[in-house]
LODO-801790 format. One record per residue (C-alpha): residue number from 1; residue in one letter; z, y, x. Coordinates in steps of 0.2 Angstrom, whole numbers, always signed. Each point is the difference from the previous one (the first is absolute). Example, Ala and Ser with C-alpha at 12.3 -4.5 7.8 and 13.67 -1.06 7.14 Angstrom:
BEGIN
<i = 1 aa = A w = +39 v = -22 u = +62>
<i = 2 aa = S w = -3 v = +17 u = +6>
END
This chain:
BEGIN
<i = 1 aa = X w = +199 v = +182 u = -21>
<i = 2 aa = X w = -13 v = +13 u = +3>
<i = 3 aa = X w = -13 v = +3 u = -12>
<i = 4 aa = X w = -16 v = -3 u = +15>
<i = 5 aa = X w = +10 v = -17 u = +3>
<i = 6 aa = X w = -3 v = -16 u = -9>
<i = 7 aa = X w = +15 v = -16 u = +3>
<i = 8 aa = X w = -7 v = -18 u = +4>
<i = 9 aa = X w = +1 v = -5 u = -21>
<i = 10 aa = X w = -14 v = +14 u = -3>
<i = 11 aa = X w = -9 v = -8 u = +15>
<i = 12 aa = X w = +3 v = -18 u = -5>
<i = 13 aa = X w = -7 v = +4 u = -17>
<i = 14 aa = X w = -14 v = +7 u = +6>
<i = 15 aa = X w = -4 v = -14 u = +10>
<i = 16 aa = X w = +4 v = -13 u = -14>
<i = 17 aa = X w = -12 v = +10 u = -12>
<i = 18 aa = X w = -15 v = +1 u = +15>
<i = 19 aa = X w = +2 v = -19 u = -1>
<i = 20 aa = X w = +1 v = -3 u = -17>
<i = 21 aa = X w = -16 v = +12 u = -2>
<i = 22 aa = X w = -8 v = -11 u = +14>
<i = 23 aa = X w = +3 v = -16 u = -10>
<i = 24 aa = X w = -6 v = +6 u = -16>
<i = 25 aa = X w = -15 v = +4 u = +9>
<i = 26 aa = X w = -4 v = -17 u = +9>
<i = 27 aa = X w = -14 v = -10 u = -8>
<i = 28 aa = X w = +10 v = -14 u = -7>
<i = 29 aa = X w = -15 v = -9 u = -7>
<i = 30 aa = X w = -6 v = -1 u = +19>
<i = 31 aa = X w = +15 v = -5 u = +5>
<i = 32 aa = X w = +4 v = -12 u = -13>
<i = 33 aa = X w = -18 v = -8 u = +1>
<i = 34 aa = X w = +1 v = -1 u = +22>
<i = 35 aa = X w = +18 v = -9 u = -1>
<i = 36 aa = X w = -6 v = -13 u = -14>
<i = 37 aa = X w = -14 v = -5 u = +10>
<i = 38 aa = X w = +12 v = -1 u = +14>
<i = 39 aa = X w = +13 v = -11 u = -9>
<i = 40 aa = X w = -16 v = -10 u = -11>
<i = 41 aa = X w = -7 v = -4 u = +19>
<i = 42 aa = X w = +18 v = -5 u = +7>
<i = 43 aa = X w = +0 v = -13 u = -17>
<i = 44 aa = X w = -20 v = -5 u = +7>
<i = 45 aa = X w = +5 v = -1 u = +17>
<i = 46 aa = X w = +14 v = -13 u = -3>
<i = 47 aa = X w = -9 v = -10 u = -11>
<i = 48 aa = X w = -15 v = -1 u = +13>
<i = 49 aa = X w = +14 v = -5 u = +16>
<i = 50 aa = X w = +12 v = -7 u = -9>
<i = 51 aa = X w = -4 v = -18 u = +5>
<i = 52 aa = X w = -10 v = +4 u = +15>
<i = 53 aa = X w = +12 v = -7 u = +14>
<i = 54 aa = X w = -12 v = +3 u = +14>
<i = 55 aa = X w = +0 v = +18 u = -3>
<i = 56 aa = X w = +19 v = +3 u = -6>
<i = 57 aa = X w = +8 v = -11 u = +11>
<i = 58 aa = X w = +11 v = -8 u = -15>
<i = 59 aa = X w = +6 v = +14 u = -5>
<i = 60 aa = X w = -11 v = +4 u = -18>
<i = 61 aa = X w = +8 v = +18 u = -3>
<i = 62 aa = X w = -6 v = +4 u = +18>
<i = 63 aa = X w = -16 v = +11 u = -6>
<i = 64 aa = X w = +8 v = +5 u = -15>
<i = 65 aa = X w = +15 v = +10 u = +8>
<i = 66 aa = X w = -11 v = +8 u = +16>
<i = 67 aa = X w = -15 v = +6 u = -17>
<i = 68 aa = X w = +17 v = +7 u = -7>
<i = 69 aa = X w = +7 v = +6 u = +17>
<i = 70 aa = X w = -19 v = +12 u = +0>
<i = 71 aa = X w = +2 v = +5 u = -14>
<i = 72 aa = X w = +15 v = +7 u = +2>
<i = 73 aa = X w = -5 v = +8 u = +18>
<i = 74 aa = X w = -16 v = +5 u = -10>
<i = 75 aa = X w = +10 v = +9 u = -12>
<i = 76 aa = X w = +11 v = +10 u = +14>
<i = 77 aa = X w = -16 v = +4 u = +7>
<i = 78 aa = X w = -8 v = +8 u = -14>
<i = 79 aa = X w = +17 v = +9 u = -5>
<i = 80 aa = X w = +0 v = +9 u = +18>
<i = 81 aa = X w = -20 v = +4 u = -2>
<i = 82 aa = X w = +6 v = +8 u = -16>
<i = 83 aa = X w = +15 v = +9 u = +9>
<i = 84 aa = X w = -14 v = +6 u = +14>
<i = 85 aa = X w = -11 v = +6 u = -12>
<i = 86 aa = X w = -21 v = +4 u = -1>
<i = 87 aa = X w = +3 v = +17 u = +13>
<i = 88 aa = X w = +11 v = -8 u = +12>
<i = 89 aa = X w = -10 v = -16 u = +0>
<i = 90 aa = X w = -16 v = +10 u = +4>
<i = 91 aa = X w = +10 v = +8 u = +17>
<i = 92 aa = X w = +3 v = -19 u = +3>
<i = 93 aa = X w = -18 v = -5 u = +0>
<i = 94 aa = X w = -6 v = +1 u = +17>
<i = 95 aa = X w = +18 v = -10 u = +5>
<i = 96 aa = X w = -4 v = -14 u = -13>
<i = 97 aa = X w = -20 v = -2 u = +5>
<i = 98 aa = X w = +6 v = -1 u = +18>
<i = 99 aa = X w = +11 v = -13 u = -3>
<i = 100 aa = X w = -10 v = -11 u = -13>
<i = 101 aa = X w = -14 v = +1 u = +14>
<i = 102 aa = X w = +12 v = -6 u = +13>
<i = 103 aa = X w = +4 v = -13 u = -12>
<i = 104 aa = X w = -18 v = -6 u = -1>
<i = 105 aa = X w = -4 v = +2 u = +16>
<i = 106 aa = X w = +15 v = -12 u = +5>
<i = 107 aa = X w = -6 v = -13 u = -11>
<i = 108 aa = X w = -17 v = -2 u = +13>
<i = 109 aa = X w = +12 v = -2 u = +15>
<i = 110 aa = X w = +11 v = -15 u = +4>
<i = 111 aa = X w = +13 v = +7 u = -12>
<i = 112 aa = X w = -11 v = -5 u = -14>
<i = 113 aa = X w = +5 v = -15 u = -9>
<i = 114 aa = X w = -12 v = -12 u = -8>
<i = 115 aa = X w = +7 v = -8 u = -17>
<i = 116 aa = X w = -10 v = -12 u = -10>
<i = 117 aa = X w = -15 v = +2 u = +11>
<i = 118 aa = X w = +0 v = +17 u = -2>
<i = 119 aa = X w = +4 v = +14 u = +15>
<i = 120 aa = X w = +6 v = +15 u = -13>
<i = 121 aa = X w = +18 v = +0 u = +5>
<i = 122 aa = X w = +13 v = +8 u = +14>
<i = 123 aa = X w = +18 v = -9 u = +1>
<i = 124 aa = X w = +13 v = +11 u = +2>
<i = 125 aa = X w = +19 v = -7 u = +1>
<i = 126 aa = X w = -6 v = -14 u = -11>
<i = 127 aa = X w = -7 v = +8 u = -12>
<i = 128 aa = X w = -17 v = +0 u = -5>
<i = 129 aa = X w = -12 v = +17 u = -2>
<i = 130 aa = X w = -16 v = +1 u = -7>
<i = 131 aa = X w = -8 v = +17 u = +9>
<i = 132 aa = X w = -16 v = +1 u = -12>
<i = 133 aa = X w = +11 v = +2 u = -17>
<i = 134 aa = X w = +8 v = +16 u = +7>
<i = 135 aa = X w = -17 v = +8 u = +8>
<i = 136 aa = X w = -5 v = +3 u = -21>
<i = 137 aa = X w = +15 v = +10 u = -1>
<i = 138 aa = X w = -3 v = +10 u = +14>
<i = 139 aa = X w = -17 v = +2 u = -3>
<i = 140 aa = X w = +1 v = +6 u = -18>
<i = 141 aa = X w = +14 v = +15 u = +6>
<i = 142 aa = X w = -12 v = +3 u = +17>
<i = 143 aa = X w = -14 v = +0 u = -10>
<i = 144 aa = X w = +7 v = +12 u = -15>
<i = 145 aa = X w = +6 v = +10 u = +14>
<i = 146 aa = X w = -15 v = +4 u = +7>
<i = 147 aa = X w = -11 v = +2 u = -18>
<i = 148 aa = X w = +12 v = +11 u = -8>
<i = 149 aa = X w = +10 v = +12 u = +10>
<i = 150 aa = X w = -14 v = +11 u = +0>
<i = 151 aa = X w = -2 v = +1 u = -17>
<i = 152 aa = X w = +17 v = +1 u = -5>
<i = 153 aa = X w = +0 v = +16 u = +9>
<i = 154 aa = X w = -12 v = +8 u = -6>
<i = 155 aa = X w = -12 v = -3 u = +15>
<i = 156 aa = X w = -15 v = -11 u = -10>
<i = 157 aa = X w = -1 v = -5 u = -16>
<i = 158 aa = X w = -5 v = -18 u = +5>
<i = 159 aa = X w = +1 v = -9 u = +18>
<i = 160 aa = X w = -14 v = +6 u = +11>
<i = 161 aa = X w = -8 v = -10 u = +14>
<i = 162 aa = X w = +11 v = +0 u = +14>
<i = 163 aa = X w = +15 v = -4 u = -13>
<i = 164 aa = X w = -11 v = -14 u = -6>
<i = 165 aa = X w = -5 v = -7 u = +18>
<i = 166 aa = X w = +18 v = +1 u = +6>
<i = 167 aa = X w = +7 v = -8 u = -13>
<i = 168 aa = X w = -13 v = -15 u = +2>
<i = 169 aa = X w = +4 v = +1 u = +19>
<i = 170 aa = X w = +19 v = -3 u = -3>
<i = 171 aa = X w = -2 v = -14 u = -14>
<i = 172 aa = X w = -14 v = -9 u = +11>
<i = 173 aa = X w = +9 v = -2 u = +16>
<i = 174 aa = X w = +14 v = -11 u = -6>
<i = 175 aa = X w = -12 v = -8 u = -13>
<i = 176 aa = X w = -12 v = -6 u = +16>
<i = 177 aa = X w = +18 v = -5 u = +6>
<i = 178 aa = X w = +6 v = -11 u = -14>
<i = 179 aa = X w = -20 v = -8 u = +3>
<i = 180 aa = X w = +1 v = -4 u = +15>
<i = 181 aa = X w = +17 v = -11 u = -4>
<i = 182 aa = X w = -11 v = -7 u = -9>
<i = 183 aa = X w = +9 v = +6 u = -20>
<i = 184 aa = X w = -18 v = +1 u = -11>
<i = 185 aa = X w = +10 v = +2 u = -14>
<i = 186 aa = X w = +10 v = +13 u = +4>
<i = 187 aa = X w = -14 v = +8 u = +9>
<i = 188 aa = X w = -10 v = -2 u = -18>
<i = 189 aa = X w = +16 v = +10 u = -8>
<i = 190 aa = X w = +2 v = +14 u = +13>
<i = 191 aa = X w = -18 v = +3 u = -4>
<i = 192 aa = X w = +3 v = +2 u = -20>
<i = 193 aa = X w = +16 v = +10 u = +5>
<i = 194 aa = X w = -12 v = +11 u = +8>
<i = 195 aa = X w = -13 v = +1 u = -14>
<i = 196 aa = X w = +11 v = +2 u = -11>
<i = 197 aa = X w = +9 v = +17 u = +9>
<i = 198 aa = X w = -14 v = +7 u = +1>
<i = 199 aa = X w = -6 v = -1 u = -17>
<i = 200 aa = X w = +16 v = +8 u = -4>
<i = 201 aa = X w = -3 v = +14 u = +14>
<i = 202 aa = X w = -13 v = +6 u = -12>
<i = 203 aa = X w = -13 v = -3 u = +16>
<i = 204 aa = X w = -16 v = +2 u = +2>
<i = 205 aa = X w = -10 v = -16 u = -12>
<i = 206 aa = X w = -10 v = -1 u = +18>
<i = 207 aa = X w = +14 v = -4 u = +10>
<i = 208 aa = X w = +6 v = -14 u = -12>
<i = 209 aa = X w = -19 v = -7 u = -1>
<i = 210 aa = X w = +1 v = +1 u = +20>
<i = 211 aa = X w = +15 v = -11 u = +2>
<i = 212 aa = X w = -5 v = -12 u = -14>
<i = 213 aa = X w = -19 v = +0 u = +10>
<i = 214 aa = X w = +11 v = -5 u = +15>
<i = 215 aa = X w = +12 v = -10 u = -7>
<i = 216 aa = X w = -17 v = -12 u = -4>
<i = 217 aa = X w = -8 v = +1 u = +17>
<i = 218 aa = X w = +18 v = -3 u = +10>
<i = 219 aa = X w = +1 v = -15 u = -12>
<i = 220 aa = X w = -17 v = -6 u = +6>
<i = 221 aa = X w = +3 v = +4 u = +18>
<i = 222 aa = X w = +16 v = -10 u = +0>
<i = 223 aa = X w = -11 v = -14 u = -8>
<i = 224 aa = X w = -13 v = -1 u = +11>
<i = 225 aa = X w = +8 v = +3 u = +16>
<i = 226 aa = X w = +11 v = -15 u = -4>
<i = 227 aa = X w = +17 v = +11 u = +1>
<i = 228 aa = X w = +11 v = -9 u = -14>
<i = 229 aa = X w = +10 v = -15 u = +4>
<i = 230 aa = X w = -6 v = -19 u = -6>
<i = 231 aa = X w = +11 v = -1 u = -11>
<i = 232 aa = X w = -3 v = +17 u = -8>
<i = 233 aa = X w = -20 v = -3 u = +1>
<i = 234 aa = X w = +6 v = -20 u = -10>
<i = 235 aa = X w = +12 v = +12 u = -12>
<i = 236 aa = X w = -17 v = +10 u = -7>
<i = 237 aa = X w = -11 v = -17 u = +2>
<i = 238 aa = X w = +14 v = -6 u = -13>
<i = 239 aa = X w = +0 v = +13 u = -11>
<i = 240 aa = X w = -21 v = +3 u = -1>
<i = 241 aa = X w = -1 v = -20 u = -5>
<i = 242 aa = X w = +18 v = -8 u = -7>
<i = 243 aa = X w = -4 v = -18 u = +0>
<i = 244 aa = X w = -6 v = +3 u = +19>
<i = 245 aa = X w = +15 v = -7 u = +7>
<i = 246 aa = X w = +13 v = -6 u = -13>
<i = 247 aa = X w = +14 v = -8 u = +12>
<i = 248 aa = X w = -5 v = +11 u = +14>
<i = 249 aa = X w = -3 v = +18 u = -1>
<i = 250 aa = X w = +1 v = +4 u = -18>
<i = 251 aa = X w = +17 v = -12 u = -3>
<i = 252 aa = X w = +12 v = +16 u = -1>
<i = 253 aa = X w = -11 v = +7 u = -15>
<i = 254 aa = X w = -6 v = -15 u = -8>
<i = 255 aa = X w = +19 v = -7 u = -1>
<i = 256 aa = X w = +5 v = +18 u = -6>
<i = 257 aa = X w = -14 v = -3 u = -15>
<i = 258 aa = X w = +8 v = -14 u = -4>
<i = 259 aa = X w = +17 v = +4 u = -1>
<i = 260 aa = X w = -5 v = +18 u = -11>
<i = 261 aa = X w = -10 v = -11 u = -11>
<i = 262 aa = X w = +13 v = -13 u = -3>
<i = 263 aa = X w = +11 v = +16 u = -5>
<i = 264 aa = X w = -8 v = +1 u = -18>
<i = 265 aa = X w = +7 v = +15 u = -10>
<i = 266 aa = X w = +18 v = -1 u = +3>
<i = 267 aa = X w = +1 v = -13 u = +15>
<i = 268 aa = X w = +9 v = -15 u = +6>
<i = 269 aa = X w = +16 v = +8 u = +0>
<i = 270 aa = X w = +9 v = +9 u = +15>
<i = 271 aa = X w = +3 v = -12 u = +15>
<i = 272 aa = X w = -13 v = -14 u = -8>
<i = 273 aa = X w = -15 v = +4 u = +4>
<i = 274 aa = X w = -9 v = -18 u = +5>
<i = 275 aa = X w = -10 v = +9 u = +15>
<i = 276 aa = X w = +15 v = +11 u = +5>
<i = 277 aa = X w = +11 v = -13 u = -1>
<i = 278 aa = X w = -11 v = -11 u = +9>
<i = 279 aa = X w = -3 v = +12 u = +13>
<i = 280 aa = X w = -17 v = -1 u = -1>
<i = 281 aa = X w = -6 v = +19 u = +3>
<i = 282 aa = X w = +3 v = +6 u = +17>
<i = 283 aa = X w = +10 v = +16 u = +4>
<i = 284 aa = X w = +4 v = +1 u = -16>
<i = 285 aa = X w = +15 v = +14 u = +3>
<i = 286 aa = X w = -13 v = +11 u = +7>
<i = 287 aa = X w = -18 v = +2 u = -3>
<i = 288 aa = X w = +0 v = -12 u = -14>
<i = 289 aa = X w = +17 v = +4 u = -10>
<i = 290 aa = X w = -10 v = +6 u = -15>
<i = 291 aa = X w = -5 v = -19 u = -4>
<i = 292 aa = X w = +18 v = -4 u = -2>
<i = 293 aa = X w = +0 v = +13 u = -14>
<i = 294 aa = X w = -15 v = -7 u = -6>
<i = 295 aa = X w = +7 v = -17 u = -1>
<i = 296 aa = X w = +18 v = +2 u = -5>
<i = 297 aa = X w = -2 v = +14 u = -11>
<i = 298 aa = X w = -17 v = -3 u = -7>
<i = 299 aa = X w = -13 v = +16 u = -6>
<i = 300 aa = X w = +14 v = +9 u = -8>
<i = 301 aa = X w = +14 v = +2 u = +15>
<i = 302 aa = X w = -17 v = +1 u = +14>
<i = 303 aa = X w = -7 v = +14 u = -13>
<i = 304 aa = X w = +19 v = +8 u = +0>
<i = 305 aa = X w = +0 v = -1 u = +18>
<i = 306 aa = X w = -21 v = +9 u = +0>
<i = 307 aa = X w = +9 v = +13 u = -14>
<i = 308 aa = X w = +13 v = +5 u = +13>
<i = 309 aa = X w = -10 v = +4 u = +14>
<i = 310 aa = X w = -8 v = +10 u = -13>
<i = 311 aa = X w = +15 v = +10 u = -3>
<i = 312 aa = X w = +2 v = +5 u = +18>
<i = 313 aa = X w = -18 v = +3 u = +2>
<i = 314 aa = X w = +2 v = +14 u = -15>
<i = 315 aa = X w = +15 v = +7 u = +4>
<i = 316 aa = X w = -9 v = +4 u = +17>
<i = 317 aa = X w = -14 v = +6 u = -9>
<i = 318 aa = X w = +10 v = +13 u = -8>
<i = 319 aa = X w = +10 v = +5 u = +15>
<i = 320 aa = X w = -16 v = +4 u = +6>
<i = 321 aa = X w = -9 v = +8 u = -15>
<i = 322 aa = X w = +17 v = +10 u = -2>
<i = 323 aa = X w = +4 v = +5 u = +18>
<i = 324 aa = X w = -3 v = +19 u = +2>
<i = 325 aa = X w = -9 v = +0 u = +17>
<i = 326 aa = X w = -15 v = -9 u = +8>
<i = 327 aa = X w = +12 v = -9 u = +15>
<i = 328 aa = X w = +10 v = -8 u = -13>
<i = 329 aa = X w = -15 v = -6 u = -13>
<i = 330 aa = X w = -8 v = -7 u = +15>
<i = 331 aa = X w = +13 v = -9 u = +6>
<i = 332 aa = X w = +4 v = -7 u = -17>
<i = 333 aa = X w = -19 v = -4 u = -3>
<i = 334 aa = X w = +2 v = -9 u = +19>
<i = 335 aa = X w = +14 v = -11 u = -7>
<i = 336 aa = X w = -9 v = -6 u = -14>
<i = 337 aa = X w = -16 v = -4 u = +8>
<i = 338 aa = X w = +10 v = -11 u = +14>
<i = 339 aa = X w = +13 v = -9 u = -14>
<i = 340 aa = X w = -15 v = -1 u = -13>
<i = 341 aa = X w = -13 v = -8 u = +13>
<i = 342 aa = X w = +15 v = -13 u = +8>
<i = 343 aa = X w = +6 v = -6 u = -19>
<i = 344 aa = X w = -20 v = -3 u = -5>
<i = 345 aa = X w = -5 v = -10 u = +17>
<i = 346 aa = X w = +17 v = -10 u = -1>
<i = 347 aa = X w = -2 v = -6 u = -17>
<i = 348 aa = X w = -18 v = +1 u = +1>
<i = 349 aa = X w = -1 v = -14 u = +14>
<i = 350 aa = X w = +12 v = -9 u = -10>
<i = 351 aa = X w = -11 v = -2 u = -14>
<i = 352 aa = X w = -16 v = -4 u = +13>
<i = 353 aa = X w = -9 v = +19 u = -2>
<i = 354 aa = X w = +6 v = +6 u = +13>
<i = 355 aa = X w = -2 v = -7 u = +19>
<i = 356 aa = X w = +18 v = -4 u = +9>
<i = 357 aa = X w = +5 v = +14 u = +10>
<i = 358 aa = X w = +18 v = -4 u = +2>
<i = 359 aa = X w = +7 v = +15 u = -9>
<i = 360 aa = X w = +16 v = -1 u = -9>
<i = 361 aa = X w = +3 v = +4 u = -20>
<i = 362 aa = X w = +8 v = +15 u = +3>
<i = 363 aa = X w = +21 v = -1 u = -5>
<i = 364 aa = X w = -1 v = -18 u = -4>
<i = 365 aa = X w = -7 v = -9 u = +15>
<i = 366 aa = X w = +12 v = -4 u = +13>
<i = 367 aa = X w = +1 v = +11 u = +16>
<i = 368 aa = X w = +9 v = +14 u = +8>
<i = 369 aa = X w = -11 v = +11 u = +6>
<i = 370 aa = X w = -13 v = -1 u = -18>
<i = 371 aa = X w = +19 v = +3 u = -12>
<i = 372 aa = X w = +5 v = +16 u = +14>
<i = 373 aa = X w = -17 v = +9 u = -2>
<i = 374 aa = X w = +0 v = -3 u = -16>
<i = 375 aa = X w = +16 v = +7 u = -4>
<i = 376 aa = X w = -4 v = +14 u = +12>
<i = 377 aa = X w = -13 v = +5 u = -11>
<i = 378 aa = X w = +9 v = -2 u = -15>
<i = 379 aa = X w = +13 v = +12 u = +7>
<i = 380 aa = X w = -16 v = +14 u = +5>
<i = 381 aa = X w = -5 v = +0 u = -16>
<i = 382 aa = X w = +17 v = +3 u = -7>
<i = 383 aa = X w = +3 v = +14 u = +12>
<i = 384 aa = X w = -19 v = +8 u = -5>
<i = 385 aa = X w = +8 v = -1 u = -17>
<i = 386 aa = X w = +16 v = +9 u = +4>
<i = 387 aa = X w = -9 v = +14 u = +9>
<i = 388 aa = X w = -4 v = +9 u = -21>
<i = 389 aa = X w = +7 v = -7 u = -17>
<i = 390 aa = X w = -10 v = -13 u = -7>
<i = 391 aa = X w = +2 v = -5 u = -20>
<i = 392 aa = X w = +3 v = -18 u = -1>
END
């Protein structure tokens, strides 16, 4: 063999080394604290629909397999965002804002399916897709995009105005969008995504006042000219004033008091909590999974659950202090502003001081489309990571 020629062990080697190199490099602590919320909310799930014939059709492992089967497709999908990596992912932006804003614009047309009173979905081959949980996604890359390519090469040394007002532009398109479904809570999220990526940008102090200034007034607006559903407008009487309407309105969060209440220190035990059991809280597998933690598991196993939402939130914190340009911190800082927000208003509504807005526990809730973008951002702030070595 010629010396300029290398056989196919030299190249597997070099292959297998690359790999190992990439493994060592992972964020095990991220990954370890995202698939133990997974598996801990595939435990929580079946215990809330265990014995809930009406929604399992008999079968009680039903939810638990299909929160196992997204996870699982979660997984792959953060694995291939990892293999596509920060720079190819940023060519991709303009395809994956198009088709997000397809997505959401699909659910306002006859496409659109309304599940639980609530028109937030498209039904595609049986299979149900929440639109608005993949517009943060897109928003936070767009957005980073557009506040840091600039600075990144050299151009500014902070996002000027027109960086500014396009990234506003491109984040408040499919925000009014996911509005107009109507999705306040995912609206309220979008627009702490976009606070935070701009605090991150290293923007101008004005532009965040400006967006918090009409932030307020939009809420006002949206008040006064009557935009919000009944059942929204009843959702925020409940909250402002608990014992309103006990068996009405504020049932969902007064039985999730309850049954976190009855959880003491340790809990009931898994699969017998009283209220869970009883099947007292409603959609308990989704917006109110945490109260089955609080029963069953009590203060510790809910505060275990708290403390590993933790982890991922300070993983990604340090991806993002870490990461060597602007794109990459901003995008980082994006994730944690979305995953951060989501965690607080899901457990905050469970616990009655936060108004219900129907968004899921991030990795633990059951539901698709909430595990995929999840994992998704999971796998860009593995490949953010990857991009420079990073001590443990």
């Amino acid at each position: 063999m010629s010396p300029g020629r290398r056989g196919p062990g030299v190249s597997g080697t070099r292959a297998r080394s690359a790999l190992g190199s990439m493994l060592r490099r992972l964020d095990w602590p991220l990954l370890g604290a995202a698939l133990t919320l997974s598996l801990l909310g595939a435990v929580l799930v079946y215990s809330a629909t265990r014995g809930r014939t009406q929604l399992t059709d008999g079968d009680p492992y039903a939810f638990l397999v299909r929160h196992l089967l997204n996870t699982a497709i979660g997984i792959v999908l953060a694995a291939l965002t990892v293999w596509l990596g920060p720079r190819r992912l940023r060519d991709l932006v303009p395809v994956l804002y198009g088709v997000t804003l397809l997505l959401v614009l699909l659910v306002l047309t006859p496409v659109g399916a309304t599940i639980n009173g609530s028109r937030r979905w498209i039904v595609v081959a049986g299979v149900s897709i929440q639109p608005a949980e993949f517009v943060k996604v897109t928003i936070v890359l767009a957005m980073a995009l557009l506040l840091a390519t600039k600075v990144d090469t050299g151009d500014r040394s902070r996002p000027d105005r027109r960086s500014v007002l396009e990234s506003l532009a491109v984040a408040g398109v499919p925000a009014l969008l996911v509005l107009l479904t109507p999705d306040l809570g995912q609206f309220m999220g979008i627009g702490v995504v976009v606070l935070g990526v701009l605090l991150a940008s290293d923007a101008s102090v004005r532009w965040v006042a400006a967006l918090l200034v009409s932030g307020l007034v939009g809420a006002v607006l949206v008040w006064q000219l009557h935009l919000l559903d009944q059942y929204q407008v009843n959702r925020f009487a409940a909250f402002a004033d608990p014992a309103l309407d006990p068996s009405g309105v504020g049932y969902n969060t007064s039985q999730a008091r309850i049954a976190i209440g009855a959880g003491g220190l340790l809990g009931q035990g898994l699969f017998h909590g009283a209220q869970t059991t009883g099947q007292f809280v409603p959609e308990q597998q989704t917006d109110f999974v945490f109260s089955v933690a609080g029963e069953e598991l009590g203060f510790v196993g809910a505060g275990a659950l708290i403390a590993l939402l933790g982890v991922v939130l300070w993983r990604a914190l340090r991806t993002a202090r870490a990461c060597p340009d602007l794109y990459g911190t901003v995008v980082a800082a994006g994730v944690v502003a979305w995953l951060a927000f989501q965690a607080f208003e899901n457990i905050g509504m469970n616990l009655g001081i936060m108004p219900v807005t129907g968004l899921p526990l991030p990795f633990v809730s059951y539901g698709g489309s909430s595990m995929f973008a999840g994992w998704i951002a999971v796998g860009i702030l593995q490949g953010i990571r990857l991009q420079r070595p990073l001590s443990a």
